[in-house]
C-alpha positions in Angstrom: 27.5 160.7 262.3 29.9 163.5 261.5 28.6 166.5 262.3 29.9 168.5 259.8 27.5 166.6 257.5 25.1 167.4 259.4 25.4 171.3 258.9 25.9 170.8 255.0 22.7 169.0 254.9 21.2 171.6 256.9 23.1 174.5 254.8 22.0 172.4 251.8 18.4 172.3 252.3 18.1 176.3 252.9 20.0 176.5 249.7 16.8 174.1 248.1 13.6 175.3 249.5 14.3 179.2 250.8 17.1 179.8 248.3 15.4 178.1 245.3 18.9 176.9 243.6 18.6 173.9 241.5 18.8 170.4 242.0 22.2 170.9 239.8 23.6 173.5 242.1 22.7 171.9 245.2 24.4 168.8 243.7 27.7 170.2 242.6 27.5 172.1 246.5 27.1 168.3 247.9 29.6 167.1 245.7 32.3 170.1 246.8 31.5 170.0 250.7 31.1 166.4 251.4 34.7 166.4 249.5 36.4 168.7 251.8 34.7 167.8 255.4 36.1 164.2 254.1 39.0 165.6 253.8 39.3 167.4 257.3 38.2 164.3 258.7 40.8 162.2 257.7 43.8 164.9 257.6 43.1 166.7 260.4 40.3 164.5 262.6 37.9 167.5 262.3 34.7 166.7 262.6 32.8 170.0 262.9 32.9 173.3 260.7 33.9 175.0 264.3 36.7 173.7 264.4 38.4 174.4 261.0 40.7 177.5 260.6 42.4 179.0 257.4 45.3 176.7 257.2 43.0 173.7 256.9 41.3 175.2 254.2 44.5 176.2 252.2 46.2 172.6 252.7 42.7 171.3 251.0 43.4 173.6 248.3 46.7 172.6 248.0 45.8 169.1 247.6 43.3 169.9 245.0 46.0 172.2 243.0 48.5 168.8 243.5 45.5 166.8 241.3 45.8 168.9 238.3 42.5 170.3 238.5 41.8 173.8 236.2 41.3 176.5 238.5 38.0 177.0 237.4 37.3 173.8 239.1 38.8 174.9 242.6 36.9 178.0 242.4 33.7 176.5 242.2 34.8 174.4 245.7 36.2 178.0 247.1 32.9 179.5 246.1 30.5 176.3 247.8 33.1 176.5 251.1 32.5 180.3 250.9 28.6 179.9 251.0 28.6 177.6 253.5 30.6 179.5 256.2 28.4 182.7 255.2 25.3 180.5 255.7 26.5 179.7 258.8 27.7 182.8 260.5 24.4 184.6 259.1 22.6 181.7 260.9 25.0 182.6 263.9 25.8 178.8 264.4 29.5 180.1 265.0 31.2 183.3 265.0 34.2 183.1 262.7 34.6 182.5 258.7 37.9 180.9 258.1 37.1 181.1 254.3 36.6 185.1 254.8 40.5 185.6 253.2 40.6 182.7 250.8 40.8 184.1 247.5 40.1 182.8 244.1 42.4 181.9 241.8 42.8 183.6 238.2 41.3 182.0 236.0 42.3 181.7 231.8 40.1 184.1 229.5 38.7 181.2 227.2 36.8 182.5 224.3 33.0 181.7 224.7 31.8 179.1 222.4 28.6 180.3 220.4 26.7 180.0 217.0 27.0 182.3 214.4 23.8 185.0 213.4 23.6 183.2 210.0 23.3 179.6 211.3 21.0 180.6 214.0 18.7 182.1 211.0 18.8 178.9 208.7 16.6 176.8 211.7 14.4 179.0 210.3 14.2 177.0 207.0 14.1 173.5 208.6 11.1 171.4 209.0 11.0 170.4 212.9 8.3 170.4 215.4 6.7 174.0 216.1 7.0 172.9 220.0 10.8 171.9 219.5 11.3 175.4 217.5 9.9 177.4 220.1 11.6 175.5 222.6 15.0 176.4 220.9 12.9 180.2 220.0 13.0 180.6 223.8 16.3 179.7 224.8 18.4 182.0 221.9 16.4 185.2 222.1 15.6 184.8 225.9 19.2 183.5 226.8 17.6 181.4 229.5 19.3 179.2 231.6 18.1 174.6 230.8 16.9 175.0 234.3 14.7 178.2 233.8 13.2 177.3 230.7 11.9 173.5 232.1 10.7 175.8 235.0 8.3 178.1 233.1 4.6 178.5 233.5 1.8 179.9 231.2 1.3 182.5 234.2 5.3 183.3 233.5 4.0 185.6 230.0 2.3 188.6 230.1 1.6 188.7 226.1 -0.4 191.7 225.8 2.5 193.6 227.3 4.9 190.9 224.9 7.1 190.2 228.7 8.2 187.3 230.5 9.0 186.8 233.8 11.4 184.5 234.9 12.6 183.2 237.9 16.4 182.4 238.3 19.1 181.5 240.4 18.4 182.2 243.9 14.3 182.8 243.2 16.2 186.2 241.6 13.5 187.9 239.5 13.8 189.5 236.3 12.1 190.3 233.1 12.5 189.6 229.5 10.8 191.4 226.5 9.1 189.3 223.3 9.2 189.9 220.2 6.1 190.1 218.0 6.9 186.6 216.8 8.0 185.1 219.6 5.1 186.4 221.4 2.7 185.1 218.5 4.5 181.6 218.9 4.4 181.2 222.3 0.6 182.2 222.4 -0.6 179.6 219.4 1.5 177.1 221.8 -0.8 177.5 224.9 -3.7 177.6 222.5 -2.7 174.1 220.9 -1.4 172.5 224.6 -4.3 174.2 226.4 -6.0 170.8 227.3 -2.6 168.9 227.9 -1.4 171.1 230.0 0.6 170.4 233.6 1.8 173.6 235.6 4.7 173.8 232.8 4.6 175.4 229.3 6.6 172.0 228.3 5.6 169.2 229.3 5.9 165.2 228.4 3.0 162.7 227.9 2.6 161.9 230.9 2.7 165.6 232.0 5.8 165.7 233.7 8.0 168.7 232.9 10.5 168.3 230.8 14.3 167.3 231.5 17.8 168.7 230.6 18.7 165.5 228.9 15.5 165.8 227.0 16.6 169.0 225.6 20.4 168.0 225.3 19.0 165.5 223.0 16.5 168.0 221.1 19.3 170.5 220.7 21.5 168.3 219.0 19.2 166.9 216.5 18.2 170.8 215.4 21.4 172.1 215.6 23.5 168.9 214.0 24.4 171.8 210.8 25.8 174.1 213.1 29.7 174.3 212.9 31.1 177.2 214.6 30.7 175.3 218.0 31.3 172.1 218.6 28.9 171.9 221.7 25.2 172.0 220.6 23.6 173.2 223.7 20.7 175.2 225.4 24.2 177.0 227.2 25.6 178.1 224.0 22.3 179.3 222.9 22.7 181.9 225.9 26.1 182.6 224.7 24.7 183.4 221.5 21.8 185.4 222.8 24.5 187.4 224.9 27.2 188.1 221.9 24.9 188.3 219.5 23.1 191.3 221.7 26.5 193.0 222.0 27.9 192.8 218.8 24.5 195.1 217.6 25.0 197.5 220.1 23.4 196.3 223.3 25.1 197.9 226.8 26.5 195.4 229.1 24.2 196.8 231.6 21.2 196.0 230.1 22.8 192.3 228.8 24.0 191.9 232.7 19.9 192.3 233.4 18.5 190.1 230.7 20.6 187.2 231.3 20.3 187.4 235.7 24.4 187.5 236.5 24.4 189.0 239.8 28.0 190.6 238.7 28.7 192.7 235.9 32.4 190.9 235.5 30.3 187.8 234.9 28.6 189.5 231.3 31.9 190.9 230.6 33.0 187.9 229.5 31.3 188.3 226.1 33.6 191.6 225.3 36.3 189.6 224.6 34.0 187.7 221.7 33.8 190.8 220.1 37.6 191.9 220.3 38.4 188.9 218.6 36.0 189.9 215.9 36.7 193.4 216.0 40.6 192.5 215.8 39.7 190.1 212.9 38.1 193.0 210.8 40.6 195.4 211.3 43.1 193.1 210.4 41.1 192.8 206.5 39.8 196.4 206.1 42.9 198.7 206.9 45.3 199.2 204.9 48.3 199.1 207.2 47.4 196.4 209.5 
């Protein structure tokens, strides 16, 4: 076998059980690696990450940049390459990093796709299953991530103190404050589901936790009204959650910390929401614009 397989499997299960990532993360990771050692192999008849330098890496770049991909999509391969050569010179399996000096590529500033304050208020009037509201509850004013909420546990809310923990990308910690009606749904929840419970707050019949495409398929369904974004998903609820926060005054320090980015340029992607908006009052209100 190849070794350089070997390594991403071992590079991918530290990622799984000490990192905590996601099934989804370790896939796309699988999906970028296996991609480029295939690529060594039959370019360049490498078959071990020892042996690969920075030209190798740059001519697998150039290859992908030849297929029309966006460069968001090469970054995410930079950024799995990156890992893995930091995973293993931090495990000391070899001394150099021949992705140290790759850099990313700029990316386009694409306007984030979200729903609008006044849609998000009319679920409010619709008649839909209390668990499938607070499932949708959870997602816009906690801006969690598919993969967080599926995750959480009754032992994830403190409701006296009206917080919830949650655990993130890379087992990151952080918490979340409820609001008085949140809090008061969340609570009748584990009072009604008490019995039926599994180690998760949602969970099937058969007390399996929930899915993503379970709650692709719940979010479009609730949200089939909703016109300002053409995606219904639990992703643009944490957009919402995000601008929404911002537009009303919230730092980007404090936004950075409820939604878990590691990087503040991450959560600064949501300014540029509100210069659009900001822009598009101006342009009405003053008299010489």
């Amino acid at each position: 076998m190849n070794a350089f397989f070997v390594y991403i499997n071992s590079f991918l299960e530290y990622q799984e059980k000490i990192k905590n990532y996601s099934k989804h993360t370790i896939k796309s990771y699988r999906i970028d690696l296996n991609q480029c050692a295939q690529f060594l192999s039959q370019e360049f008849n490498i078959s071990e990450p020892k042996a690969v330098h920075k030209k190798h890496l740059r001519a697998f770049l150039a290859v992908l940049k030849s297929q029309a991909l966006e460069n968001k999509s090469i970054n995410r391969k930079i950024s799995s390459i990156k890992g893995f050569y930091k995973f293993l010179t931090f495990q000391e399996r070899q001394n150099h990093n021949p992705s140290s000096t790759i850099n990313f590529l700029k990316e386009k500033q694409r306007n984030t796709n979200y729903f609008s304050e006044k849609e998000l208020k009319q679920v409010d009037l619709l008649e839909i299953e209390q668990e499938d509201r607070l499932i949708l509850e959870l997602l816009y004013q906690c801006g969690l991530r598919i993969s967080e909420l599926i995750q959480l546990k009754v032992q994830n809310f403190n409701l006296d103190r009206k917080v919830l923990t949650v655990i993130g990308k890379g087992a990151k910690t952080r918490m979340i404050p409820l609001g008085n009606h949140l809090s008061t749904c969340v609570k009748n929840h584990i009072d009604q589901h008490q019995k039926a419970f599994s180690d998760h707050l949602f969970s099937l019949k058969n007390k399996q936790p929930l899915y993503p495409k379970y709650i692709y398929r719940k979010l479009q369904s609730i949200l089939v009204f909703a016109q300002s974004s053409s995606k219904k998903t639990a992703h643009v609820l944490r957009h919402s959650f995000a601008t929404h926060m911002l537009e009303n005054g919230a730092s980007l320090n404090s936004i950075q910390k409820l939604l878990g980015h590691s990087s503040l340029s991450t959560t600064e992607i949501y300014t540029h929401n509100s210069l659009v908006k900001l822009k598009k009052n101006y342009n009405l209100a003053h008299p010489r614009a």
